[in-house]
LUMFINU-135507 format. One record per residue (C-alpha): residue number from 1; residue in three letters; x, y, z. Coordinates in steps of 0.2 Angstrom, whole numbers, plus 5000, padded with zeros to 4 digits. Layout:
<sites>
SITE, drense, lumro, X, Y, Z
SITE, NUM, ala, X, Y, Z $
...
</sites>
This chain:
<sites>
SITE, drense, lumro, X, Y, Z
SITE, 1, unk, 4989, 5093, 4924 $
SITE, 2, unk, 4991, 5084, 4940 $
SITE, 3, unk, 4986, 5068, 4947 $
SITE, 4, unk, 4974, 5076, 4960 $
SITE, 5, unk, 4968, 5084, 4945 $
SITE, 6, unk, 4966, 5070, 4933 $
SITE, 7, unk, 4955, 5063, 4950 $
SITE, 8, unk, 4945, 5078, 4952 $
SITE, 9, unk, 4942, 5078, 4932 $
SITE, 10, unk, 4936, 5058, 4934 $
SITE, 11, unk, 4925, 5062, 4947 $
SITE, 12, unk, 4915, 5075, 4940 $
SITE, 13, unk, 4915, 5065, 4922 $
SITE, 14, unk, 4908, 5049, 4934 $
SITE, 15, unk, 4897, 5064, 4941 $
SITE, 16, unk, 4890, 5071, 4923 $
SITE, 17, unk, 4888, 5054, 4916 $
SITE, 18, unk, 4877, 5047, 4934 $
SITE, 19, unk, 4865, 5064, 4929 $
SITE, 20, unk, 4864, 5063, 4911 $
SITE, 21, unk, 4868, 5082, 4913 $
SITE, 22, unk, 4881, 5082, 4895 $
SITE, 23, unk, 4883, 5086, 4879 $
SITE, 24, unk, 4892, 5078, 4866 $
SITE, 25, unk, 4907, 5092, 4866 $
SITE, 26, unk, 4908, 5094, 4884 $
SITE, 27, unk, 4910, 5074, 4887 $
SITE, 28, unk, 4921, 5073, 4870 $
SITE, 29, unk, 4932, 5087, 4879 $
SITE, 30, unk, 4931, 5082, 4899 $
SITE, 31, unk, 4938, 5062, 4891 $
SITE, 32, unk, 4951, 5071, 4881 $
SITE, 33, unk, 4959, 5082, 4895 $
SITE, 34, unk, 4958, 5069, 4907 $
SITE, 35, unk, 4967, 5056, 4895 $
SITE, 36, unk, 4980, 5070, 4890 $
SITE, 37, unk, 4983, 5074, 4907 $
SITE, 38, unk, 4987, 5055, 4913 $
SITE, 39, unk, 5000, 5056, 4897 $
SITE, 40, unk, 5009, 5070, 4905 $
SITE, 41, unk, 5008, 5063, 4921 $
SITE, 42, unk, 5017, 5046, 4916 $
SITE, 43, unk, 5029, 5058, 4907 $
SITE, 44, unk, 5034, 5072, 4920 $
SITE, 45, unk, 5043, 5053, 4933 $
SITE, 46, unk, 5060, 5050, 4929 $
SITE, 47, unk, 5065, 5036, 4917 $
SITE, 48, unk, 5081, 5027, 4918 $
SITE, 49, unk, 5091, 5017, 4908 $
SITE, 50, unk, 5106, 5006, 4915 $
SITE, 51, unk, 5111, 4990, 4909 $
SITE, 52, unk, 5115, 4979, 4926 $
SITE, 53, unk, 5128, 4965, 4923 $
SITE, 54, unk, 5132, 4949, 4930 $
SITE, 55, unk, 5122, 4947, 4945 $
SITE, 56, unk, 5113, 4935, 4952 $
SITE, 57, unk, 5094, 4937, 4948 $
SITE, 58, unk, 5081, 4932, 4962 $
SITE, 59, unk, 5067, 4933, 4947 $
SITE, 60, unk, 5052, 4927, 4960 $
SITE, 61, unk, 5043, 4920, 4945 $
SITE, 62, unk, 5057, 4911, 4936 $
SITE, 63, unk, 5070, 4906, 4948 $
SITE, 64, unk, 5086, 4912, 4951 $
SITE, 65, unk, 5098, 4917, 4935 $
SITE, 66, unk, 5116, 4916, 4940 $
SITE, 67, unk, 5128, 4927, 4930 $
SITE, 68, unk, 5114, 4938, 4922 $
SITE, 69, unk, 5112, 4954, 4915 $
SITE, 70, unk, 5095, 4963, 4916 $
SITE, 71, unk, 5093, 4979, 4904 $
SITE, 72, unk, 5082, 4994, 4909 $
SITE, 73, unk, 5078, 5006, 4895 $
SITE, 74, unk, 5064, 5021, 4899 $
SITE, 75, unk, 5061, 5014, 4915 $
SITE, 76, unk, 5056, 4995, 4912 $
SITE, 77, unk, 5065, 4980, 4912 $
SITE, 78, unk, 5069, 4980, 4892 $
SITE, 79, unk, 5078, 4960, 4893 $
SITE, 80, unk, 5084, 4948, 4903 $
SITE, 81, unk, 5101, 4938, 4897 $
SITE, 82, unk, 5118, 4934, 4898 $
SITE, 83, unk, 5130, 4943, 4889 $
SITE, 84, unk, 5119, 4960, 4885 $
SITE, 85, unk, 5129, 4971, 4873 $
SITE, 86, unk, 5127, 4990, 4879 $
SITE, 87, unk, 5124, 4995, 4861 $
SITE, 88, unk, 5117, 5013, 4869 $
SITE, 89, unk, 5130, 5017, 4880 $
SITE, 90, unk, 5119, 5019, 4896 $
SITE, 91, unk, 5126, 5018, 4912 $
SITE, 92, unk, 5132, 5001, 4918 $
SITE, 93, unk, 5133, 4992, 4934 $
SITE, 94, unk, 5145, 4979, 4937 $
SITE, 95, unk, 5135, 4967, 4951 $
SITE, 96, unk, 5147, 4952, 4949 $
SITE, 97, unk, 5144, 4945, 4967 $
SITE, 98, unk, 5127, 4953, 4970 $
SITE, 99, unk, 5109, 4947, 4971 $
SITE, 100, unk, 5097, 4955, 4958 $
SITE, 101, unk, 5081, 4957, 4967 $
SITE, 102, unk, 5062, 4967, 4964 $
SITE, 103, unk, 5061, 4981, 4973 $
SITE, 104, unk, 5054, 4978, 4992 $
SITE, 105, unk, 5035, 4983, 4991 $
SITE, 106, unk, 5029, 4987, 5011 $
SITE, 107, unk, 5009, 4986, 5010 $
SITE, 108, unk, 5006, 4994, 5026 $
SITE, 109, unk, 5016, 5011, 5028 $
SITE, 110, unk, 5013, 5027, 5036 $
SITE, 111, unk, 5028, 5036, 5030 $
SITE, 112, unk, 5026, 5051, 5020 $
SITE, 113, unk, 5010, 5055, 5026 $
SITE, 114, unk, 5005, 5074, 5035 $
SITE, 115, unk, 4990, 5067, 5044 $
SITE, 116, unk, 4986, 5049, 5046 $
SITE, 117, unk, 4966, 5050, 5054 $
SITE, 118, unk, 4953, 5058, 5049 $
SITE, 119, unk, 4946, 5051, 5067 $
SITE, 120, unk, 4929, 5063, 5069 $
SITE, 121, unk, 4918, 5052, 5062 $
SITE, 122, unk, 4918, 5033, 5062 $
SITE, 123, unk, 4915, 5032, 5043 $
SITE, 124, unk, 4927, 5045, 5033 $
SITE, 125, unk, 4926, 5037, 5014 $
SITE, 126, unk, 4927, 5053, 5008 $
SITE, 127, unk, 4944, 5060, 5014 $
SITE, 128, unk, 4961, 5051, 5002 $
SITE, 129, unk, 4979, 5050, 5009 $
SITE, 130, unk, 4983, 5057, 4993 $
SITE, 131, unk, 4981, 5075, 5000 $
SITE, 132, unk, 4992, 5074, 5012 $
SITE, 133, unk, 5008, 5066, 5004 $
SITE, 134, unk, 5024, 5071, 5013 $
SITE, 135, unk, 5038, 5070, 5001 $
SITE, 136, unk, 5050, 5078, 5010 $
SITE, 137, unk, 5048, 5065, 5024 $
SITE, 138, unk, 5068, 5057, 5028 $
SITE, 139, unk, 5060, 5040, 5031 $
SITE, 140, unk, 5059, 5039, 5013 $
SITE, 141, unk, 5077, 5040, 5011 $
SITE, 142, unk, 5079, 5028, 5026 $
SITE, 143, unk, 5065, 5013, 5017 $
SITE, 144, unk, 5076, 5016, 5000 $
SITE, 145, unk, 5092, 5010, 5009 $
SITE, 146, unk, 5082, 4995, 5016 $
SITE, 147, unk, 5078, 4990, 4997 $
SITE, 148, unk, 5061, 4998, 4997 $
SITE, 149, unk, 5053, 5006, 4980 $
SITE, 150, unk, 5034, 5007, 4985 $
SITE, 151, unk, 5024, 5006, 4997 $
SITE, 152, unk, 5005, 5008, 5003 $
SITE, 153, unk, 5001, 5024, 5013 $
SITE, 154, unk, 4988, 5019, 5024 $
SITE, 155, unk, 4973, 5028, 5032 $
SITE, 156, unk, 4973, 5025, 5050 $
SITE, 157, unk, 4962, 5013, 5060 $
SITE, 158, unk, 4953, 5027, 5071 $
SITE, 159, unk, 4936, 5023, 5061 $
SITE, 160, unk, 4925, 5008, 5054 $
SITE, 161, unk, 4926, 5013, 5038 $
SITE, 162, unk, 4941, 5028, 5036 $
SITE, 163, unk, 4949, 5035, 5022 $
SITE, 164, unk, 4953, 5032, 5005 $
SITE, 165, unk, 4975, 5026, 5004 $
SITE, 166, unk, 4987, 5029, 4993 $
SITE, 167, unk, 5001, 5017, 4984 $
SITE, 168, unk, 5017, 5027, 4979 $
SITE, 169, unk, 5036, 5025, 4972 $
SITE, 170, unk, 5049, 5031, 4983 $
SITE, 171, unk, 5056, 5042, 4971 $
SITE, 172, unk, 5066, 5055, 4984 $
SITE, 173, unk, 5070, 5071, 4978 $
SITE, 174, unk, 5053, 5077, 4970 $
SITE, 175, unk, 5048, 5091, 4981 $
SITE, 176, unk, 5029, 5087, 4970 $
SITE, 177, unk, 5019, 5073, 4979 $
SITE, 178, unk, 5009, 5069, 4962 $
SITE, 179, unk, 5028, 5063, 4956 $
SITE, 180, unk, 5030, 5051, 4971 $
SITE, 181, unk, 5009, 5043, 4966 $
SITE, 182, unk, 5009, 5026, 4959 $
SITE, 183, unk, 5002, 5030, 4942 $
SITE, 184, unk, 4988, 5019, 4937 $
SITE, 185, unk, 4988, 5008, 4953 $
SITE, 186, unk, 4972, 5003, 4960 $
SITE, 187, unk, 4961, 5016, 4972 $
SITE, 188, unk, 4960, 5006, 4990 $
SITE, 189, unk, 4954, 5011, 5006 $
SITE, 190, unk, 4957, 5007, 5024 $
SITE, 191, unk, 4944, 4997, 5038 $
SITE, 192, unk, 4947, 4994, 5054 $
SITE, 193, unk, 4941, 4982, 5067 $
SITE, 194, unk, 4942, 4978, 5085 $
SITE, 195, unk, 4949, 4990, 5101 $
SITE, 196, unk, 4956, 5003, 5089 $
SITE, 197, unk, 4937, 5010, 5081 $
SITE, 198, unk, 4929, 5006, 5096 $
SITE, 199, unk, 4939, 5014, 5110 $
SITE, 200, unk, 4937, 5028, 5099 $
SITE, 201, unk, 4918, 5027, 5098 $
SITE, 202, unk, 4922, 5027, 5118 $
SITE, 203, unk, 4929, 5043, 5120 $
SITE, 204, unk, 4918, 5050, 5110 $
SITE, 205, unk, 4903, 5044, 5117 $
SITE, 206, unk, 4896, 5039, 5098 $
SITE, 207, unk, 4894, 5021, 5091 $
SITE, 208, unk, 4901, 5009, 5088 $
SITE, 209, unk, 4909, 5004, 5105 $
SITE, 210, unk, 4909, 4987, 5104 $
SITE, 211, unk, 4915, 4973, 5093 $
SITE, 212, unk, 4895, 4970, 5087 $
SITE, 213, unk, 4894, 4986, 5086 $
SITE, 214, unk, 4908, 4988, 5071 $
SITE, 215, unk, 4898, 4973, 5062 $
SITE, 216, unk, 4881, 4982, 5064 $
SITE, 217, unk, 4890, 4999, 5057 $
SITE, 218, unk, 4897, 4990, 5042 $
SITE, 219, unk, 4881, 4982, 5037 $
SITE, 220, unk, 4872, 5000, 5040 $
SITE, 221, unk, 4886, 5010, 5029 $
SITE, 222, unk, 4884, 4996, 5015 $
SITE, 223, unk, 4863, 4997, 5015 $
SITE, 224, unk, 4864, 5015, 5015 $
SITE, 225, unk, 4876, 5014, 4999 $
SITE, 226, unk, 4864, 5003, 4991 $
SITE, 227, unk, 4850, 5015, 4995 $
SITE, 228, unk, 4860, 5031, 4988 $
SITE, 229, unk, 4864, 5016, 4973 $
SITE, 230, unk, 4846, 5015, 4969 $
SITE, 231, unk, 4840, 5032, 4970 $
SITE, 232, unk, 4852, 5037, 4957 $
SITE, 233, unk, 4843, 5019, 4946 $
SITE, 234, unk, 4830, 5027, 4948 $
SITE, 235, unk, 4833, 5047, 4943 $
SITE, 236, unk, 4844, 5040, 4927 $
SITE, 237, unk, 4829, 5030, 4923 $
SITE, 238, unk, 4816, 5042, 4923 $
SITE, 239, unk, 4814, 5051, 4907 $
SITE, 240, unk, 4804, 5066, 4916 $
SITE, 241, unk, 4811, 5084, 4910 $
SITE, 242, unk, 4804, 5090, 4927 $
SITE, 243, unk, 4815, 5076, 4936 $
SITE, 244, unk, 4829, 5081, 4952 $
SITE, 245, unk, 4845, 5073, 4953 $
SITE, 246, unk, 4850, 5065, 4970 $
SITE, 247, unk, 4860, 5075, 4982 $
SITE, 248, unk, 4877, 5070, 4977 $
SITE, 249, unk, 4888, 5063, 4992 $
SITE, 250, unk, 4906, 5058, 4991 $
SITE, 251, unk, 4906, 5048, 5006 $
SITE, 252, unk, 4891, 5038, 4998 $
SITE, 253, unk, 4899, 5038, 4980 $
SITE, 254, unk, 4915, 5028, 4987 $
SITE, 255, unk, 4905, 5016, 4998 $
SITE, 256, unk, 4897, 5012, 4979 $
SITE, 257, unk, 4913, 5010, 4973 $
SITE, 258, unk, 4920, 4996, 4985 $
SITE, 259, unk, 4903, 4988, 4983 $
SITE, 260, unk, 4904, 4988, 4963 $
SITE, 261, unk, 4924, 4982, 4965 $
SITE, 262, unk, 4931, 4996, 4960 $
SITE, 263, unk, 4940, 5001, 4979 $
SITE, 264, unk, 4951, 4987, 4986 $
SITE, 265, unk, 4947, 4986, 5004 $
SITE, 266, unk, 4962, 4984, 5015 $
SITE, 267, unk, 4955, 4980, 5035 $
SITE, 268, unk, 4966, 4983, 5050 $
SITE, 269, unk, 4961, 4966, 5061 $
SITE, 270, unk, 4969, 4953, 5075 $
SITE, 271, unk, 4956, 4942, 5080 $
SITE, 272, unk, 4951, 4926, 5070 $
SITE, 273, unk, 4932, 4930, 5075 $
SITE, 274, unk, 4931, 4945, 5068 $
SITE, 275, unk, 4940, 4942, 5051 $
SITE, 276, unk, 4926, 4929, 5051 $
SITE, 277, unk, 4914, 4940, 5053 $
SITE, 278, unk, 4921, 4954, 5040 $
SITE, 279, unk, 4922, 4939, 5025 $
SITE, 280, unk, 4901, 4936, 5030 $
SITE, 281, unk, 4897, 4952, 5028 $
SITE, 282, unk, 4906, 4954, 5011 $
SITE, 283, unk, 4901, 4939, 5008 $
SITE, 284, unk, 4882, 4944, 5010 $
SITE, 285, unk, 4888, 4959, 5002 $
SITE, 286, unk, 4895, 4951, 4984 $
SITE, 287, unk, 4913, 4963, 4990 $
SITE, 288, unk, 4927, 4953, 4983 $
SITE, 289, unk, 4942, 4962, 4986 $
SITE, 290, unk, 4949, 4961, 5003 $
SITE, 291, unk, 4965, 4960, 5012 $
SITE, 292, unk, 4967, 4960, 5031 $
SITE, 293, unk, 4980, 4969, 5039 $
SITE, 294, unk, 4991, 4965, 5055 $
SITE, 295, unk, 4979, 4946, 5055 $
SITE, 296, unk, 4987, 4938, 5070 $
SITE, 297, unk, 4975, 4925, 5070 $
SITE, 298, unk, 4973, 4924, 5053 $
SITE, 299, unk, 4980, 4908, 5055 $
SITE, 300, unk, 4965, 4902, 5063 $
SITE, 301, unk, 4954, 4904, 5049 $
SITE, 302, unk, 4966, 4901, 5034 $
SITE, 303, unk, 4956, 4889, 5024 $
SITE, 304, unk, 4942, 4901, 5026 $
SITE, 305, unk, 4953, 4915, 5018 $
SITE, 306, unk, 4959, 4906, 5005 $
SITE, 307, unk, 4939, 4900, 5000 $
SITE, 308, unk, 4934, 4918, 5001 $
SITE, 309, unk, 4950, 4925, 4990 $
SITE, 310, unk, 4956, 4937, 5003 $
SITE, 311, unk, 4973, 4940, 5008 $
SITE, 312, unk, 4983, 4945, 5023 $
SITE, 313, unk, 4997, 4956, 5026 $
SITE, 314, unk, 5006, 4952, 5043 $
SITE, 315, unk, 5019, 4955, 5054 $
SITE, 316, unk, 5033, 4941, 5054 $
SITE, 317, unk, 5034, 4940, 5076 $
SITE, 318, unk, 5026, 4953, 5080 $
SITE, 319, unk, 5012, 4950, 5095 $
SITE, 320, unk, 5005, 4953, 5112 $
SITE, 321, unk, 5008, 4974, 5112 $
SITE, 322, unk, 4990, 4972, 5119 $
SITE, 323, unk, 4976, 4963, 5123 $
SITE, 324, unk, 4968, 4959, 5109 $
SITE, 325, unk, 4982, 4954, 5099 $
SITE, 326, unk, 4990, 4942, 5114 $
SITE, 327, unk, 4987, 4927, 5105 $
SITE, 328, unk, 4997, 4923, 5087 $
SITE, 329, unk, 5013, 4915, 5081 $
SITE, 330, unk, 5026, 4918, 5071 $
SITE, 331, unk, 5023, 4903, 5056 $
SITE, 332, unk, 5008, 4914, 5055 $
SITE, 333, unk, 5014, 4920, 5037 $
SITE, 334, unk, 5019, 4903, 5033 $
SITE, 335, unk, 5003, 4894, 5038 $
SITE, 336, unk, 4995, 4906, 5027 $
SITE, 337, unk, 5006, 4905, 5011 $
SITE, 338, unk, 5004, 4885, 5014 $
SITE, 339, unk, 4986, 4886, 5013 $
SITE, 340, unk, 4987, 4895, 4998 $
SITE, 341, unk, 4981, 4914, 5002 $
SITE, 342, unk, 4992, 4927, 4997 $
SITE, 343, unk, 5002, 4934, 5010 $
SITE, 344, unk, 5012, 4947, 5013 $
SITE, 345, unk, 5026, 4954, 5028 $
SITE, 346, unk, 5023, 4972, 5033 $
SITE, 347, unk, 5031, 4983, 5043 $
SITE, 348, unk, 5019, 4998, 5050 $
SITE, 349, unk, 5034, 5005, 5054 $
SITE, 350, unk, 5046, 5019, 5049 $
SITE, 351, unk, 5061, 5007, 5056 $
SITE, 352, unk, 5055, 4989, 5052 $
SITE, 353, unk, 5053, 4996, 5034 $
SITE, 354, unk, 5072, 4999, 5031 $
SITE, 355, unk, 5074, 4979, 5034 $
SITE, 356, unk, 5060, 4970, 5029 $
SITE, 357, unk, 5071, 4955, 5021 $
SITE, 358, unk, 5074, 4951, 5039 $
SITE, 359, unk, 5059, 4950, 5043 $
SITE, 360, unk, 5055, 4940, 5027 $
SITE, 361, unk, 5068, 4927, 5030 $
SITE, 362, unk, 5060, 4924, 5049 $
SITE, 363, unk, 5047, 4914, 5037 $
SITE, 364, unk, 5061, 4900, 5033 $
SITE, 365, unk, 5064, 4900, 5052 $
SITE, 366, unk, 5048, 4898, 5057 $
SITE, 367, unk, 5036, 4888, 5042 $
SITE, 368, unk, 5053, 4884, 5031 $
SITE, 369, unk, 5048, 4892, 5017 $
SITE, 370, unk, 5058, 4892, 5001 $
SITE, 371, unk, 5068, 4908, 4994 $
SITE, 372, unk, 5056, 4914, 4981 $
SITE, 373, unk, 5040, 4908, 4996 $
SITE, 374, unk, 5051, 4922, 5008 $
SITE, 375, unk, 5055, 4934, 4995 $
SITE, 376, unk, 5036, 4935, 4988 $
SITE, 377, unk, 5030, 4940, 5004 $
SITE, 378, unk, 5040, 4956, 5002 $
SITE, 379, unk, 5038, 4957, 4983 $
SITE, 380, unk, 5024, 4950, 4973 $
SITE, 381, unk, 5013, 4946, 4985 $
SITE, 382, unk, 5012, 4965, 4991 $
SITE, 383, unk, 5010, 4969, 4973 $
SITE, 384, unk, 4995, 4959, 4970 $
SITE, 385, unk, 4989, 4964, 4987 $
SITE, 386, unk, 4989, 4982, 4978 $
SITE, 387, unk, 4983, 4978, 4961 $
SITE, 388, unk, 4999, 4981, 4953 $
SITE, 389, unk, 5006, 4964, 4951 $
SITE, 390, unk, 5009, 4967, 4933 $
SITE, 391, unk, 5020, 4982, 4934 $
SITE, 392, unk, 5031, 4976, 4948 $
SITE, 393, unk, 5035, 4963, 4962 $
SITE, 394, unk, 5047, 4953, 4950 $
SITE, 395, unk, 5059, 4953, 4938 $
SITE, 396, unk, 5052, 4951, 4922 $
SITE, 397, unk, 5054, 4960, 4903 $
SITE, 398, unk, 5042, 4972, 4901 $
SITE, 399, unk, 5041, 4977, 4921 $
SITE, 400, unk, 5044, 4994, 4931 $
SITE, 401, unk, 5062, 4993, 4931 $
SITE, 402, unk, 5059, 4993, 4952 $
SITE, 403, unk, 5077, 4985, 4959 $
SITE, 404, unk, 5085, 4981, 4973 $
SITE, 405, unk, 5105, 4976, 4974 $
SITE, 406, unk, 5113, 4967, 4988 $
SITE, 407, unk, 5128, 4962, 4996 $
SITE, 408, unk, 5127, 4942, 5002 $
SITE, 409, unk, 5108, 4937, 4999 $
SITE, 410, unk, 5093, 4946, 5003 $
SITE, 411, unk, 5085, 4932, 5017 $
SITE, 412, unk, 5105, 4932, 5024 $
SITE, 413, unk, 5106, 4941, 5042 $
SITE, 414, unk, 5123, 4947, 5035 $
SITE, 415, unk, 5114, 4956, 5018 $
SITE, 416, unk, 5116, 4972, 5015 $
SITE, 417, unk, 5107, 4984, 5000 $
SITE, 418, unk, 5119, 4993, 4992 $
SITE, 419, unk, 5108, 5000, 4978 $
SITE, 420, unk, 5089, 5005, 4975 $
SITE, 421, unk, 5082, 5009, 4958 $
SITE, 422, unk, 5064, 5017, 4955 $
SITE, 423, unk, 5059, 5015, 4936 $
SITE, 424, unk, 5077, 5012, 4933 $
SITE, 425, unk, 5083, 5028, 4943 $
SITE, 426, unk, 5097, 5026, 4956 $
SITE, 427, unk, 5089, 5033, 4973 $
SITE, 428, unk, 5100, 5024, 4983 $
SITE, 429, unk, 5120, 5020, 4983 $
SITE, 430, unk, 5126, 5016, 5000 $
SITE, 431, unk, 5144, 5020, 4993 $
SITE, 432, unk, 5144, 5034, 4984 $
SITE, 433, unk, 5126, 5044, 4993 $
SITE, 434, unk, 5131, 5059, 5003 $
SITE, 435, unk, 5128, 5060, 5021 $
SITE, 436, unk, 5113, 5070, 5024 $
SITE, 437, unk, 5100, 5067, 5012 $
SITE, 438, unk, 5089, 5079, 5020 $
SITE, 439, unk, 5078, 5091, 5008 $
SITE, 440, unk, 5072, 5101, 5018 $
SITE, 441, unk, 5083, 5107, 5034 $
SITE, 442, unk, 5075, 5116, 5051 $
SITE, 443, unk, 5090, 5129, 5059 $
SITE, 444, unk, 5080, 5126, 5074 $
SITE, 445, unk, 5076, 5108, 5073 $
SITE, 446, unk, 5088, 5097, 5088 $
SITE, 447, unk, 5100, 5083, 5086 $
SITE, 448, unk, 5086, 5068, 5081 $
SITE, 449, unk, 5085, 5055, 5095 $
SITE, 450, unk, 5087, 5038, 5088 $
SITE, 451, unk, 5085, 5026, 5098 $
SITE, 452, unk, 5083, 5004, 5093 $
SITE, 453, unk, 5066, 5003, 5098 $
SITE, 454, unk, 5055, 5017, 5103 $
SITE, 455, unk, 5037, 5014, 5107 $
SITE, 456, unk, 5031, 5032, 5100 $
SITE, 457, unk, 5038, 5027, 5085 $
SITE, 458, unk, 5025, 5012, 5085 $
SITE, 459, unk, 5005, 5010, 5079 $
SITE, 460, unk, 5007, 5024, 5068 $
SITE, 461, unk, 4989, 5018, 5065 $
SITE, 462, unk, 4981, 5029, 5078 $
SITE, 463, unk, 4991, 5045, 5074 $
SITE, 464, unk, 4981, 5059, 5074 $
SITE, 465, unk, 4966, 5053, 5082 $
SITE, 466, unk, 4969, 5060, 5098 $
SITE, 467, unk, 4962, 5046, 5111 $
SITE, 468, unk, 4970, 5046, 5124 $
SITE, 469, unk, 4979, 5029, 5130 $
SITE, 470, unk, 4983, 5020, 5146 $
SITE, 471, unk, 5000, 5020, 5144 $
SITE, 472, unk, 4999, 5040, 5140 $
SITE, 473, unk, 4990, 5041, 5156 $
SITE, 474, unk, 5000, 5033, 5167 $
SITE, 475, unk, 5015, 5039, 5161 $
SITE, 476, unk, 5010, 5058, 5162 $
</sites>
């Protein structure tokens, strides 16, 4: 039994229930399969247990604990103390020196992903990241060694309204992408505002292909939900043998979802004027769950967030890559924070994920943030973005034992992770790892080219929608 499975198995429960088209035994055995099948999922991840010793723990929620020992047993986070006998004889780690920190958590990745759009409609609800998980992608192995254990695999920005993401554990070396799947997180889904929808409704001659026109396609896709909503009232209301159920329509069914706060809507954006615009329409809407992504001028419109509840997951200097985005600053993370919505640093990138506490620390430059301010952007701030702020994000007993170790402090520009542990699994040593951590190796593959900064590498968001950009064209 397999996540996708346990999924499907929901779906067509949710579907049998919406028609009233059960019996006792089949919903009695459809709940049972579907609860067993989530056991044997939560069993088949490796558990670790390791007793870590006398390090200094940056907790997030309860200061910093010098000369403390943190106990993992079955993958969680067992006690927190000083002098911790190791009465079971697991493995033990001597971090005298080190700092303890949660494991980074990027909320806007598109690593390990085989596709990133689904870019031929302008409304794809019905497609999910989780079908194309890549666990054999490097760039895994690579966010690991940056202190990375989760991230969020996005759906592109190609489309209004795209696709359905996926939050997962960077647990490299599973070869099956139902082991690298968050279990239990949250279902979310990607929306996109701005050049990137509408220059796609351009080149294909299809709305929208203006910034109005995005609005006006939001509001369109939400009525329709209601519509499909109420039609489905209405059949399960009706007590007529001779009744006939709705066409069923995926698409529609996760539209109803967001609506009923079920989906957590994550909403690629730059301009102040349309985040404005996207918390009226929820607003008119009654959708509460929002996050925006990139926000350069979220800063703008921060006491707005904060009154709607939204939050904002931003890069630390990143700006003016093109027009739209020309305008921001780089205490955009800290006005946020101070204004009390919950903010997060990002990386979008399969570089800038391997040192994300750089990019952290940038907040006590510009904003002057405190430790445990910097570190929440790239820890529990993330996680609550995600929904999953009660398994991890911080050091506390009872959490996913998800951990990074470090040489000199983590917001240091001389720190370096030197461990990485997944549900108390070591996925990263930078002393003892081999080499070439490669899974899966080409003959025919050439030398990789690495370079410090290369633009293909960059706006993974529009990967796979095939639009074709200027500086493409003048560079042909």
């Amino acid at each position: 039994m397999r996540h996708s499975a346990c999924r499907f198995q929901f779906l067509q429960l949710k579907c049998l229930i919406k028609m009233k088209r059960f019996d006792m035994k089949k919903l009695t055995f459809l709940i049972a399969l579907l609860l067993i099948g989530t056991n044997v999922i939560m069993a088949q991840v490796p558990k670790g247990d390791v007793l870590i010793k006398n390090g200094t723990v940056i907790t997030i929620t309860d200061g910093t604990l010098e000369n403390t020992d943190v106990l993992i047993q079955d993958g969680k986070i067992s006690r927190i103390g000083t002098s911790l006998k190791n009465r079971n004889g697991v493995t033990e780690i001597d971090a005298t020196g080190k700092f303890v920190m949660p494991g980074i958590i990027d909320a806007h990745s598109h690593i390990a992903g085989t596709s990133i759009n689904e870019g031929t409609s302008q409304v794809t609800a019905e497609v999910q990241m989780g079908d194309v998980v890549n666990p054999l992608d490097i760039s895994i192995y690579r966010a690991l060694a940056g202190g990375v254990t989760s991230i969020h695999l996005l759906h592109g920005s190609a489309n209004v309204i795209g696709g359905e993401s996926e939050t997962l554990k960077l647990r490299w070396g599973v070869t099956d992408p139902q082991d690298m799947m968050f279990e239990g997180a949250p279902r979310t889904i990607k929306f996109a505002l701005g050049e990137n929808p509408t220059r796609g409704g351009r080149s294909r001659g299809i709305q929208p292909q203006s910034r109005m026109g995005v609005e006006a396609m939001l509001r369109n896709s939400f009525k329709e939900a209601q519509i499909y909503k109420q039609k489905w009232d209405a059949y399960r209301a009706d007590n007529s043998r001779r009744k006939v159920a709705p066409k069923y329509d995926r698409r529609m069914e996760t539209l109803v979802d967001i609506l009923e706060g079920e989906v957590l809507v994550h909403c690629h954006s730059y301009r102040a004027d349309e985040i404005y615009m996207l918390l009226n329409v929820f607003s008119d809407f009654g959708i509460e769950n929002l996050t925006f992504q990139h926000a350069n001028e979220a800063y703008k419109v921060a006491p707005e967030l904060a009154e709607f509840g939204a939050g904002a997951s931003v890069f630390s200097d990143w700006w003016a890559y093109k027009l739209e985005v020309y305008y921001s600053t780089a205490y955009n993370a800290a006005i946020l924070t101070n204004n009390g919505v919950t903010t997060s640093i990002n990386s979008d990138s399969g570089e800038l994920i391997r040192h994300l506490f750089h990019e952290a620390a940038k907040s006590q430059k510009y904003g002057g943030l405190s430790d445990e301010e910097a570190l929440a952007l790239i820890t529990l701030n993330p996680a609550k973005q995600l929904g999953i702020d009660d398994r991890v994000g911080s050091i506390e007993e009872g959490k996913d034992a998800d951990i990074a170790l470090f040489e000199g402090h983590p917001l240091s520009s001389y720190a370096i992770p030197v461990m990485t542990f997944v549900d108390g699994v070591k996925y990263f040593d930078r002393e003892n790892d081999a080499v070439d951590q490669r899974l899966s190796v080409d003959p025919e593959d050439t030398i990789e080219d690495v370079h410090i900064f290369d633009a293909d590498e960059q706006h993974k968001c529009m990967q796979d929608a095939e639009i074709t950009n200027l500086y493409d064209f003048l560079n042909k």
